[in-house]
Phi, psi and omega in degrees: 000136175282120168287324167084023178292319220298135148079023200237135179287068172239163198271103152255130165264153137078035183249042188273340192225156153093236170257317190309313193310304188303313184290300155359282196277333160314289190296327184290331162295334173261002198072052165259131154340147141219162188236088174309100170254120203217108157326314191266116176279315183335289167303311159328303163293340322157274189286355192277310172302311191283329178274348167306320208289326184292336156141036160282133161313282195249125163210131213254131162248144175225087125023066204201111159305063170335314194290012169258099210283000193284323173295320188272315163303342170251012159306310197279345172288306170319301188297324168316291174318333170283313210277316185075032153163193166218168189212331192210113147278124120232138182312070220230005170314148166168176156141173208207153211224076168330134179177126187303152181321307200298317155293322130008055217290178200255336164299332178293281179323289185316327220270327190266359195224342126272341152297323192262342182204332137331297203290318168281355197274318176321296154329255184341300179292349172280329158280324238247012188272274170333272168335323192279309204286357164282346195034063174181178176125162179226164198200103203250107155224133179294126186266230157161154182311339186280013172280348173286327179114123171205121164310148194063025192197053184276303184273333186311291199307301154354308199252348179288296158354280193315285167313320184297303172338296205294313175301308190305270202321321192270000153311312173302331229254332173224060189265303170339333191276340185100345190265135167285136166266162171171154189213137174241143182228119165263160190294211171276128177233121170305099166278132182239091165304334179320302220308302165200218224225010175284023142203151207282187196280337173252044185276146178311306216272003158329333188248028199314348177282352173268351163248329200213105178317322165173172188306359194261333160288319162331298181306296175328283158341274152347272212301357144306319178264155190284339165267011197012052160232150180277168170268180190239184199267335169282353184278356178252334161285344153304298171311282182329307177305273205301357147281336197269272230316112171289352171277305179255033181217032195283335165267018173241153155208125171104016183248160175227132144296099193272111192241094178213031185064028171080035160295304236212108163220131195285126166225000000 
């Protein structure tokens, strides 16, 4: 089915490694512009190179420490400006280092709860100027099961929180306007750096052992979900095309999704 992307502008925050890399080359696959914003630029370009070759007309790096809200507004003014408009944000910057509350220095809480949730509000609002006199855009932000409550993931999941919120209101507050809100909150999903080149060197998951202690935990996860499998990073950029598409999600906002093999179901 034609998504009705090709030739539709969009903005990934935090999209050189990873799922942000999976969403890139997703939209770059329908032919849609896309605008890398990214810290790690190396990488970034990296991926900015695979989606010219996956089919984006344009593909764009923007340089930027999202978590600086001074930085990310003007990253996103810069990427309008590449882009010659925008059409689709999403929002997909984030991550978290696990580790109980309790252990936790209070620089840690800031540091996660501006990146996961300072940082989509900060977007958005750096876009969403744009959408009204267009009347129309859409704005997809990653979310996550740790909005729920998880252990080792308490202000992450907080802020994670925080983003479902956020989205649900400016559905209300602008759906008059024609733009869609929608959230994807994926499970746990596993990066195999060995593998190929989806990710970069200053990404956490250079280090997977710094979130997932050893296979054994893993296994153990698994064994929690009902399909029993973790999701990939494309299975979560799929859930994203169908939400940014205004031809088959042209009635949702304000909605969330969950892609976690039926671990975490919204009821």
């Amino acid at each position: 089915m034609d998504l009705e992307l090709s030739g539709r502008s969009v903005i990934v925050t935090g999209g050189a490694s990873h799922i942000g890399r999976a969403i890139v080359l997703a939209f770059a696959r329908e032919g849609s512009a896309v605008a890398v914003l990214d810290r790690d630029v190396e990488q970034a370009q990296v991926t900015a190179e695979a989606a010219l070759e996956a089919g984006a007309p344009q593909a764009y790096v923007v340089p930027a420490d999202l978590a600086d809200p001074a930085v990310a507004a003007g990253a996103v003014a810069t990427a309008i400006k590449l882009l010659g408009g925008v059409d689709v944000l999403v929002n997909n910057v984030g991550g978290s280092i696990p580790d109980f509350f309790s252990r936790m220095p209070l620089s840690q809480w800031e540091s996660e709860i501006a990146l996961n949730l300072l940082t989509p509000i900060v977007v958005t609002r750096a876009v969403l100027d744009h959408f009204v006199a267009q009347k129309r855009g859409s704005v997809v932000s990653i979310s996550s099961i740790a909005a729920w409550g998880e252990p080792r993931a308490s202000v992450y999941g907080a802020a994670k929180a925080g983003v479902n919120a956020l989205m649900c209101s400016l559905a209300k507050e602008h759906g008059r306007d024609g733009i869609r809100f929608n959230t994807v909150a994926p499970g746990t999903v596993i990066a195999q750096p060995d593998q190929d080149d989806s990710i970069g060197a200053g990404s956490v998951w250079t280090n997977p052992s710094q979130i997932w202690a050893n296979e054994a935990q893993l296994d153990s996860v698994r064994r929690q979900i009902p399909l029993r499998r973790l999701p990939e990073p494309d299975d979560i950029a799929d859930a994203v095309l169908f939400l940014a598409s205004d031809r088959v999600a042209r009635q949702l906002t304000g909605q969330l999704l969950c892609v976690s093999g039926g671990f975490h179901m919204v009821t």
